[in-house]
C-alpha positions in Angstrom: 0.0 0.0 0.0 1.3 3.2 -1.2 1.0 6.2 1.6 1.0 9.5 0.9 1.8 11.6 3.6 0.7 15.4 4.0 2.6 18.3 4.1 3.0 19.0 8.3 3.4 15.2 8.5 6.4 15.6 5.8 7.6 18.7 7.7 7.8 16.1 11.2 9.9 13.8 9.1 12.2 16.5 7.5 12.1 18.0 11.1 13.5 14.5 12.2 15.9 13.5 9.1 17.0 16.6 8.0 20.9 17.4 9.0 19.5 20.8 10.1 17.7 19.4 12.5 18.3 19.9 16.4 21.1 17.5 18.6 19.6 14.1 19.3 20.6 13.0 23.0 23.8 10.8 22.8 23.6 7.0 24.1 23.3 7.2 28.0 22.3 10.4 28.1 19.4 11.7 29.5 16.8 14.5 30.0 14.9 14.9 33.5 11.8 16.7 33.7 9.9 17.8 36.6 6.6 18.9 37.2 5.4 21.3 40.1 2.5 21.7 41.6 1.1 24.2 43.6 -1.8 24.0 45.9 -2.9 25.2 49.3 -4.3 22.2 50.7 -1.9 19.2 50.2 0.0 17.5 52.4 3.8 17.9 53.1 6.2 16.9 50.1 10.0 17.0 49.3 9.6 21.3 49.6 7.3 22.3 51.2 5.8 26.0 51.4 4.2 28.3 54.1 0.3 26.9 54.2 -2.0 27.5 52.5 0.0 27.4 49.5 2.1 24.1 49.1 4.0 22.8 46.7 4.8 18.8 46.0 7.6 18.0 43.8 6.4 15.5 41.5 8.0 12.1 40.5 10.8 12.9 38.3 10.3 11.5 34.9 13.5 10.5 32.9 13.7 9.5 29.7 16.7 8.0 27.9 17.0 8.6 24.2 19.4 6.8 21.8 20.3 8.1 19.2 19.5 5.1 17.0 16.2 4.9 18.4 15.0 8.8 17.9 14.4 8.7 14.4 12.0 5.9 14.8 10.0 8.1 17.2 10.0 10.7 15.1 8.9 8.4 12.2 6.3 6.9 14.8 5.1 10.4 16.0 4.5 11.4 11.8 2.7 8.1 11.0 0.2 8.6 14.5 -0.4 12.3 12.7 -1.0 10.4 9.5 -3.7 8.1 11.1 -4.9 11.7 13.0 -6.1 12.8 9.9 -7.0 9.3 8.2 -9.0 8.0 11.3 -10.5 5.0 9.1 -7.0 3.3 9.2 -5.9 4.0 12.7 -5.9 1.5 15.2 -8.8 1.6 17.8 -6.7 1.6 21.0 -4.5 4.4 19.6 -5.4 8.2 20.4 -6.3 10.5 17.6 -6.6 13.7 19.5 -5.1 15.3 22.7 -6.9 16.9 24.9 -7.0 20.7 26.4 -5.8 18.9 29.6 -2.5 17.4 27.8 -2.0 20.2 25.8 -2.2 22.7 28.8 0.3 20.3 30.7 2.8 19.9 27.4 2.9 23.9 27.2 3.3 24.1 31.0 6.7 22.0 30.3 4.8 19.2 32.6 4.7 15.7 31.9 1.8 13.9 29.6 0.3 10.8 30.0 2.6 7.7 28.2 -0.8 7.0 25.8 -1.4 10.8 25.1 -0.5 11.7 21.7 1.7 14.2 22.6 4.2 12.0 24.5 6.5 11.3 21.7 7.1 15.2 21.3 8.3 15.6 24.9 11.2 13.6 23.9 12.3 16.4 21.5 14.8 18.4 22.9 13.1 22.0 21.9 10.3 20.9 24.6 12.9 19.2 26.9 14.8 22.8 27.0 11.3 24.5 27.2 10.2 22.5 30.2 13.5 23.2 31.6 13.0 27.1 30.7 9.6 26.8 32.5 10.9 24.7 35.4 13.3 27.6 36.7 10.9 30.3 36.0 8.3 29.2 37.8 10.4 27.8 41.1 11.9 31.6 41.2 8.2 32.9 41.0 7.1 30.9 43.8 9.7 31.7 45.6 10.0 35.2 45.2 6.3 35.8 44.7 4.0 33.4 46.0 5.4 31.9 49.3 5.2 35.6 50.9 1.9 36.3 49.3 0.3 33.7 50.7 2.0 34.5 53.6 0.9 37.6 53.9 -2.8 36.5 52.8 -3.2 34.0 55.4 -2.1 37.1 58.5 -3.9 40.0 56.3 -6.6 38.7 54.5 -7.7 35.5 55.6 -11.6 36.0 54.2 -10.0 35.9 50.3 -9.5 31.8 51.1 -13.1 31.5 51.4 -15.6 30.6 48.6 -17.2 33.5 46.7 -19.6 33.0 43.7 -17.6 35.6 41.0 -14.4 37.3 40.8 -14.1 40.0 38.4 -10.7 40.7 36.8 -11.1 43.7 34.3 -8.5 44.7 32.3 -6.7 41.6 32.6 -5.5 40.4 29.5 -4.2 36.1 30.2 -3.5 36.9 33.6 -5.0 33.8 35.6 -1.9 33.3 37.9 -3.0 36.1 40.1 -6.6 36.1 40.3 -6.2 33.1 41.4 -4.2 33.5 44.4 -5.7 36.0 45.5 -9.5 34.1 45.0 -8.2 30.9 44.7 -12.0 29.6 45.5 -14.2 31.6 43.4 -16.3 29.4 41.5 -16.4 31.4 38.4 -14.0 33.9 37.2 -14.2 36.7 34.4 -11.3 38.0 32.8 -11.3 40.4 29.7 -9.0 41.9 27.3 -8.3 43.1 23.8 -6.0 40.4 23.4 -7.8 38.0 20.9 -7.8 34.3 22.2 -6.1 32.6 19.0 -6.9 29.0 17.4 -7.1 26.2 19.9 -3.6 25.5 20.7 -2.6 21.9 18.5 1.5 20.9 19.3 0.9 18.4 16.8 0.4 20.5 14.2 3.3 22.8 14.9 6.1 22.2 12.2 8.7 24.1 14.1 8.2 23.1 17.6 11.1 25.5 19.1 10.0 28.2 17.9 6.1 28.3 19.0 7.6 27.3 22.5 10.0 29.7 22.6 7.2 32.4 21.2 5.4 31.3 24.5 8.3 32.0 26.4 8.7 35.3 25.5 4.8 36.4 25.7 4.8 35.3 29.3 8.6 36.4 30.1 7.4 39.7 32.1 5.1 38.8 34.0 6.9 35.6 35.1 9.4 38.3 36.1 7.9 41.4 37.2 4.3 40.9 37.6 3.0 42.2 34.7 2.6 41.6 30.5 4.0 44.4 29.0 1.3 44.8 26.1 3.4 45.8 23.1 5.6 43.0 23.7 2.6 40.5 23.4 1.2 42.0 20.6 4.6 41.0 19.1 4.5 37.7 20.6 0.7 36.9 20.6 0.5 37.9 16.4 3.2 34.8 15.9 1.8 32.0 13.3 2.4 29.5 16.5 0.8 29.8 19.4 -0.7 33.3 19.3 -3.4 34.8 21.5 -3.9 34.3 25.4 -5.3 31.1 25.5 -2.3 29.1 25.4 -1.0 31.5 28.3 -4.1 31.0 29.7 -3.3 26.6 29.8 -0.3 27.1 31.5 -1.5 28.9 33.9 -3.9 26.4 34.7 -1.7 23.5 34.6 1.1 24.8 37.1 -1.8 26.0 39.4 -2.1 22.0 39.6 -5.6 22.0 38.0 -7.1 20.0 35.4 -8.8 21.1 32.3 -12.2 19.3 31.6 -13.8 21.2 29.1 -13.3 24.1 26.9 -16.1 25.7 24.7 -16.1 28.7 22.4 -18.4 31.0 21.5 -19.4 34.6 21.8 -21.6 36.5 23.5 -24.9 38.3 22.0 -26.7 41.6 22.7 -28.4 40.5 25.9 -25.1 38.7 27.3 -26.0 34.9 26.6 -22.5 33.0 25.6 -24.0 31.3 22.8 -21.6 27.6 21.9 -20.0 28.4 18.6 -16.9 26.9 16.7 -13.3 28.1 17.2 -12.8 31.1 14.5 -16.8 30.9 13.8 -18.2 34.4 13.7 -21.3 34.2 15.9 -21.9 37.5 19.0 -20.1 40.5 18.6 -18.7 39.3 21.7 -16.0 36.1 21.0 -15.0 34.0 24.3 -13.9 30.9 25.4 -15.3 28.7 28.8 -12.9 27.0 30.4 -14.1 24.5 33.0 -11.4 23.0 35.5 -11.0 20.8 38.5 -8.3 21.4 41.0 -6.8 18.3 41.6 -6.1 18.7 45.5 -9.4 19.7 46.6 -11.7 18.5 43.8 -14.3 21.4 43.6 -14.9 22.2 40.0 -14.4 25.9 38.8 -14.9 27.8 35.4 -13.1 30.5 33.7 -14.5 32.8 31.1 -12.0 34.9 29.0 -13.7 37.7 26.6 -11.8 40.1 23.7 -13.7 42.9 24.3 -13.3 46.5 24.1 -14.6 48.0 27.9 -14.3 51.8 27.3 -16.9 53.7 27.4 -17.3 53.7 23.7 -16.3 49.9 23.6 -19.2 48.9 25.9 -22.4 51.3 23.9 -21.4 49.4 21.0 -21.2 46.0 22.2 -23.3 46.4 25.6 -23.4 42.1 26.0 -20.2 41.5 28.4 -21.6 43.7 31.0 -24.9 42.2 30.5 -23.1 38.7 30.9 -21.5 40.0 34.0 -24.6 41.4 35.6 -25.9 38.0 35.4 -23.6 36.3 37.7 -24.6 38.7 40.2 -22.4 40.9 42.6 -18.7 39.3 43.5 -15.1 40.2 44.0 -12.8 42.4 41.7 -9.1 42.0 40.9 -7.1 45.4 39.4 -3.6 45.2 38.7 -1.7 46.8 36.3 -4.4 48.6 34.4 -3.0 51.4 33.2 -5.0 54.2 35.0 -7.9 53.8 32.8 -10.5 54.3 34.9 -8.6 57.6 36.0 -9.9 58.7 32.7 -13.7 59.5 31.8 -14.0 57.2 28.9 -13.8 54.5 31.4 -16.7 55.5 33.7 -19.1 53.0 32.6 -16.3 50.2 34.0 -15.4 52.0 37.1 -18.7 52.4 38.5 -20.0 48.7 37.5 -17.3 47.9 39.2 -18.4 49.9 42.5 -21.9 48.5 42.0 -21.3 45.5 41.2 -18.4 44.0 44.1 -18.8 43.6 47.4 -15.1 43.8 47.4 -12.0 45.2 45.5 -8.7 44.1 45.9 -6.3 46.6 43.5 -3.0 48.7 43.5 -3.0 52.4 43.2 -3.7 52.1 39.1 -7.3 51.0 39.5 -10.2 52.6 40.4 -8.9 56.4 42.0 -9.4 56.6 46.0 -11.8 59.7 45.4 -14.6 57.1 43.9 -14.6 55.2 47.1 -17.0 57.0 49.5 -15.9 55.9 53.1 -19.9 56.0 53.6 -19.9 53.0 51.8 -16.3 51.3 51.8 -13.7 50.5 54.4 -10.1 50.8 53.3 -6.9 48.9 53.8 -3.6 49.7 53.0 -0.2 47.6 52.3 3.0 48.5 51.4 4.2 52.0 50.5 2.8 54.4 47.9 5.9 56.4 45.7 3.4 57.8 43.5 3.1 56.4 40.0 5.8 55.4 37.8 7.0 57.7 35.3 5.3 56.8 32.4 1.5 57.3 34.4 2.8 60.4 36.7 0.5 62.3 35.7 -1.4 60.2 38.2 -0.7 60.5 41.5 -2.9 60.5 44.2 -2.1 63.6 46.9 -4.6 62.2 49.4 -3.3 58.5 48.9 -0.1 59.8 49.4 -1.1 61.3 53.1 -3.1 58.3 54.0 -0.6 55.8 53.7 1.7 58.1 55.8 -0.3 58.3 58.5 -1.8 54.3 58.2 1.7 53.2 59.3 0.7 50.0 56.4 2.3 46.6 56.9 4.9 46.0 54.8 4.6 43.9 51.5 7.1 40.9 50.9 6.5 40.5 47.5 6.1 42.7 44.6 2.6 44.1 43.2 1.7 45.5 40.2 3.9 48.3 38.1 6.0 48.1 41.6 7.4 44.8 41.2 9.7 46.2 43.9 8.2 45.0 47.3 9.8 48.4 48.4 7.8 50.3 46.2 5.0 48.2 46.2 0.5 49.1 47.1 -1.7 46.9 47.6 -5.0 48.1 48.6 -8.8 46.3 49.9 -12.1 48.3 49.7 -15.0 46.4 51.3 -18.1 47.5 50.9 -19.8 48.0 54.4 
């Protein structure tokens, strides 16, 4: 029987035969790769961090790669894409497809299941440096970030452990890491942006596999290192042919927060803020968004995330008035501001600012949120943390005269870790309005 193979599935076996073609891994050599977890209710492992957060190092999983054998996998890896896309001639037992949950986990650099699909692509060495890459990054994250944030949430702000029905997070763009740890039980959460969300994220269809991983790298760079995506950086990074938009920013997330993907459905939303099912790329609401539903694998509860590409000015929102429709419907909740570029200082974000006053029962934000001047100490009680500098240069047009006075007279705890534009803990505000 003749075969005839299709052009990605040729461009796997030139990426395998070709002398251009990476290093293989010599005889006895081998690769380890390690997968963290983070989770604030497991029990002690090999490191172990300040409760609630903690953090189990996983099994190391080792692979040794012959030389002799790695073209064969490569060969096997192109003929399982050849049977992907000819399902009438592929074995029953074999699997066609991977899903979001192995995907997420090979972008987060973490190990797949031996019968996933992807498995024979972790033993290329582009993803074996990338899970390495990832592997460092986040293990200086924790330990510069997250340790002393939860450390600091568990003597500050205790009541943001307990289950709330919504967290808002406006202005976000793929940031899921810190909504999350600072609502890590919220059972839905809402993030927006005018990042689009890209294709569904397919490794087996990627021809050059360093380069899409190393494209992810670079998107999520900053704020793996400050605490913060620079915007014109992922516009740069996001518009790549591989892996482009926030959702496969938005899987690794999810993965090294030690969560499972169970679902994920497009769609959009319409008019009067239904999400309406709809294919990837299929031009349905005005709205486009993607559910992701999620189980955390410590503690079992179930948990969804909604990410929209919306426009929220004031002019955004009178031409497309469905997200805050959508959001209406869930009811009042939490909100999460970081980073937001003083928007709401501005009055073509007033419809925002004050559905986000009306709308949360509490507000959690650094000084480039909603201005101190909206919060009527009628209505809201105020917390402060850190220090407040003033603005950085490029928003200093900003500062806030009155904020400046209060945190000199608050005498505020100090922050440990870094928030916001002030990834300096030095420098660094951290404000919580509750509404009274």
């Amino acid at each position: 029987m003749k075969i005839q193979f299709s052009e990605r599935i040729m461009a796997r076996l030139r990426y395998v035969f070709d002398l251009g073609s990476p290093l293989l891994l010599g005889e006895g050599e081998r690769m380890e790769v390690r997968g963290w977890s983070y989770n604030r209710d497991y029990a002690s492992g090999t490191l172990t961090l300040p409760s609630p957060l903690r953090r189990e190092r996983r099994k190391n999983v080792a692979w040794k790669t012959r030389a002799a054998v790695s073209p064969i996998m490569g060969l096997l890896s192109a003929l399982s894409m050849y049977a992907q896309e000819n399902p009438e001639i592929a074995p029953r037992a074999m699997p066609v497809t991977a899903g979001p949950n192995d995907v997420a986990r090979f972008l987060a650099g973490m190990p797949v299941p031996e019968n996933s699909s992807l498995a024979p692509l972790t033993r290329d060495p582009a993803w074996q440096e990338h899970a390495a890459f990832f592997e460092k990054e986040f293990s200086k994250l924790t330990l510069r970030q997250l340790q002393k944030l939860h450390t600091w949430q568990e003597t500050y702000f205790p009541e943001s452990l307990q289950p709330i029905p919504v967290a808002f997070y406006m202005f976000s763009g793929p940031d899921f890491l810190y909504v999350d740890q600072f609502f890590p039980k919220a059972s839905v959460y809402v993030l927006c942006g005018k990042e689009s969300m890209g294709p569904p994220p397919d490794p087996l269809r990627i021809a050059n596999l360093a380069g899409a991983l190393g494209n992810l790298e670079n998107a999520m760079k900053s704020s793996l290192e400050t605490t913060y995506f620079i915007t014109k950086d992922m516009k740069i990074d996001l518009l790549q042919q591989n892996l482009n938009g926030v959702l496969p920013i938005l899987y690794v997330f999810i993965a090294r927060a030690d969560k499972s993907i169970t679902n994920v459905t497009f769609g959009s939303l319409n008019g009067s803020g239904a999400f309406q099912e709809s294919a990837p790329g299929k031009k349905g609401g005005s709205i486009p968004g993607v559910r992701i539903n999620y189980t955390d694998n410590q503690s079992g509860s179930s948990q969804t995330l909604y990410y929209f590409t919306t426009d929220i000015s004031d002019g955004g929102i009178k031409a497309t008035p469905g997200f805050l429709k959508f959001c209406q419907r869930l009811g009042p909740g939490s909100s999460f501001l970081k980073s937001s570029s003083y928007l709401m200082f501005e009055e073509g974000f007033a419809t925002i600012r004050n559905f986000i006053l009306e709308h949360s029962n509490r507000v959690v934000q650094d000084d480039s949120g909603i201005p101190l001047a909206y919060f009527d100490p009628n209505k809201w009680s105020l917390r402060l943390f850190g220090t407040y500098p003033g603005p950085i240069e490029l928003f200093k047009q900003h500062f806030q005269p009155k904020l400046q006075e209060l945190f000199a007279q608050g005498n505020s705890p100090p922050l440990e870790f870094g928030f916001g534009y002030r990834w300096n803990p030095k420098e660094a505000n951290l404000m919580v309005e509750e509404r009274k």
